[in-house]
C-alpha positions as CSV (number, residue, x, y, z in Angstrom):
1,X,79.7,141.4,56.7
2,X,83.3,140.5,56.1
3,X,84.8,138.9,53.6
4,X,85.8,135.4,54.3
5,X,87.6,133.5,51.9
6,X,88.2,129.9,50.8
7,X,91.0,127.8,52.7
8,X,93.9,127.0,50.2
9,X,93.2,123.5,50.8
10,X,89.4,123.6,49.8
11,X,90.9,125.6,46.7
12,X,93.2,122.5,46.1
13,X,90.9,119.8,46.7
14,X,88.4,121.1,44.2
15,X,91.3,121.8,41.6
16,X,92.4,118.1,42.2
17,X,89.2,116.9,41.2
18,X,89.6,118.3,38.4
19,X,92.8,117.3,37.2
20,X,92.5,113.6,38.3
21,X,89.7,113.8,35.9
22,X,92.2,114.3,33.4
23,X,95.2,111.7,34.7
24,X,94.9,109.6,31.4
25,X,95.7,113.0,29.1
26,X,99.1,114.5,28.6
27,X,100.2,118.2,29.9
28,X,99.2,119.9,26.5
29,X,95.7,118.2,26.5
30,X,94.8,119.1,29.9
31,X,95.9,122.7,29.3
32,X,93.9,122.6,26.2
33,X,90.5,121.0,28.7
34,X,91.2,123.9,31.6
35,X,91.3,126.6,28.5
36,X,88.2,125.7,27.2
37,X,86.3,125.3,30.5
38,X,87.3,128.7,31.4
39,X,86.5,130.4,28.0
40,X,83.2,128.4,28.5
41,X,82.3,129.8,32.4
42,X,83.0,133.2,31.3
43,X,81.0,132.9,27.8
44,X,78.4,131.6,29.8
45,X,78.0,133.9,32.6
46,X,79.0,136.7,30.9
47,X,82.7,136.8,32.9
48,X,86.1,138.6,32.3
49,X,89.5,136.3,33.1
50,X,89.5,138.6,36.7
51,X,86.3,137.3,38.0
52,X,87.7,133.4,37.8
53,X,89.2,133.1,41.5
54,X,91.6,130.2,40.0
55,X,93.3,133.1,37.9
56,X,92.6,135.9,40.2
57,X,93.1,134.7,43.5
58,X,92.5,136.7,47.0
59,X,90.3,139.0,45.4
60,X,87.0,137.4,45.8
61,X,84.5,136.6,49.0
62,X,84.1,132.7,50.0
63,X,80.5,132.0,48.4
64,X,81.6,132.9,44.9
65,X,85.0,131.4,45.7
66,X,83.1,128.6,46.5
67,X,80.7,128.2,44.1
68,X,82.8,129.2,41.1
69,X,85.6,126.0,42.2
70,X,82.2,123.9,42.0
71,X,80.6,125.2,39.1
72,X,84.4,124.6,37.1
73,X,84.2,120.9,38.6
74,X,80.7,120.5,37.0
75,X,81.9,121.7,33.7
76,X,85.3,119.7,33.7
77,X,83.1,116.5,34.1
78,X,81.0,117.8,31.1
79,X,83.9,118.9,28.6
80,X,85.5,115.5,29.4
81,X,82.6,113.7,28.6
82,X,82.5,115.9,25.3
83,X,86.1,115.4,25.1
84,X,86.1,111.7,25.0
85,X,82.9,111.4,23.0
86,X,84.8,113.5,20.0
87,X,87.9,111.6,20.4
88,X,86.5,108.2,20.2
89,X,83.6,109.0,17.5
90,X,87.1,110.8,15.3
């Protein structure tokens, strides 16, 4: 079965999510948020940098394309939450 991959504009949607999450924080914060997210998915699932398809892209198959743009979504909403709870409880 051939590989198919994501379209850009799935790619982009999914990273736009993301950063709108993060509209109210300046460039330096939101670097620091997408740092830790990734640190976090590759901790997690046991990950090098090269299997993130955000930092390595063209070199994956659409479901883990897919799933991996998702599964980043899903923990940007949860290190926000994190994010915020820290910031207001400091």
């Amino acid at each position: 079965m051939g590989k198919k991959k994501i379209r850009k504009s799935e790619r982009n949607e999914e990273q736009d999510k993301l950063l709108k999450l993060y509209n109210e924080y300046s460039y330096e914060e939101k670097q620091e948020l997408l740092s830790n997210i990734d640190t976090f998915v590759c901790r997690m699932l046991d990950l090098k940098e090269d299997d993130l398809p955000w930092l390595n892209p063209d070199q994956h198959d659409y479901k883990w394309e897919e799933i991996m743009f998702k599964f980043r979504l899903l923990v940007g909403k949860i290190e926000l939450e994190a994010y915020k709870k820290s910031k207001t409880v400091h």
